[in-house]
Steps between C-alpha positions, in 0.01 A plus 500: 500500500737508224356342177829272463491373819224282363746322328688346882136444666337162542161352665525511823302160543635174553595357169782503268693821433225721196500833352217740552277729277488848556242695393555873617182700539712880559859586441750765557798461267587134553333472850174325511325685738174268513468191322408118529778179521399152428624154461367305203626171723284525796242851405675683829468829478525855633418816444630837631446896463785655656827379321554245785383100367393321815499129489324482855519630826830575663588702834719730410825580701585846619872423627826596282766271420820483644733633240431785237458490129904528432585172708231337302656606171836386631418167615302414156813615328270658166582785265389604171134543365219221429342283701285450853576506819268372738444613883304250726329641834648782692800504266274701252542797727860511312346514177395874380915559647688196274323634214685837548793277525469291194258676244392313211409188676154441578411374894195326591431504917295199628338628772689743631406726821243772475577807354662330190375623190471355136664803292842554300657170459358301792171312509307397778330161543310327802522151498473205762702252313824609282342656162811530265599200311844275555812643334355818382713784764795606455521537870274492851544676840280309715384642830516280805130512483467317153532160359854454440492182277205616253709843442840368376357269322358755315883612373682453231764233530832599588362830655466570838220536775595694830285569813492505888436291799662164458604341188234286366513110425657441151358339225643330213842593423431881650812636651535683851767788371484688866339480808515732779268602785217587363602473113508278272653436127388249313605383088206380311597182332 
């Protein structure tokens, strides 16, 4: 895991939105490789030794999305350095190939399918319930296996969340930007 992604994580327990303390116990570069994660809200923790943070069990996927890396880019409409990009479920497959396609942006995939690894500029994290805190992506590709709602939430507003199967519910003032089947485009509001 990237040391900065600390910054976009919260508790994955059920109270309002917190921040959590990392304490890394072995790092390469600016990936902690094993370390601990806490919130000072609620004393959750975890703890992990293989540069993948789990915040409890999760069957992992082993199917592939049904677009590549480019259409992702495309359809979040992003350029330049900076940032995070999130990947939620089998999406994350795409990850390791949009980094080749926009370097300098860091990508965090949420439980992506096996095979996957944390290294370069994507991190890996297993996680039952949405780990990354509200308005903190500058984009999401969400795999028809995720939780649509808890991932675009997630982005910045006015920046975009795409992802297949059918376009999910909207919230708040969220905007549907495309629709087509099996795709989705949605504006974060």
């Amino acid at each position: 895991m990237h040391i900065e992604l600390t910054d976009h994580l919260r508790c994955p327990a059920d109270h309002d939105e917190a921040f959590l303390v990392l304490i890394p116990d072995r790092m390469e570069g600016r990936r902690v490789i094993a370390g601990r994660l806490g919130c000072p809200i609620c004393d959750w923790t975890t703890s992990w030794s293989d540069a993948v943070p789990s915040f409890g069990e999760v069957a992992a996927t082993t199917a592939d999305p049904g677009f590549d890396a480019g259409a992702a880019l495309a359809l979040l409409g992003l350029d330049g350095p900076g940032g995070w990009v999130a990947f939620a479920g089998r999406a994350g497959a795409l990850a390791h190939d949009f980094a080749k396609l926009l370097p300098d942006v860091n990508l965090v995939a949420v439980n992506p399918p096996q095979g996957v690894e944390s290294s370069g500029a994507v991190s890996v994290i297993r996680s039952p319930v949405w780990p990354l805190k509200t308005h903190s992506m500058r984009g999401v590709v969400v795999g028809v296996d995720a939780d649509a709602g808890s991932a675009i939430a997630s982005v910045l507003p006015g920046l975009r969340a795409t992802g297949e199967g059918d376009a999910p519910p909207l919230s708040g003032s969220d905007e549907l930007v495309a629709s087509a089947p099996g795709a989705w485009l949605i504006r974060h509001r």
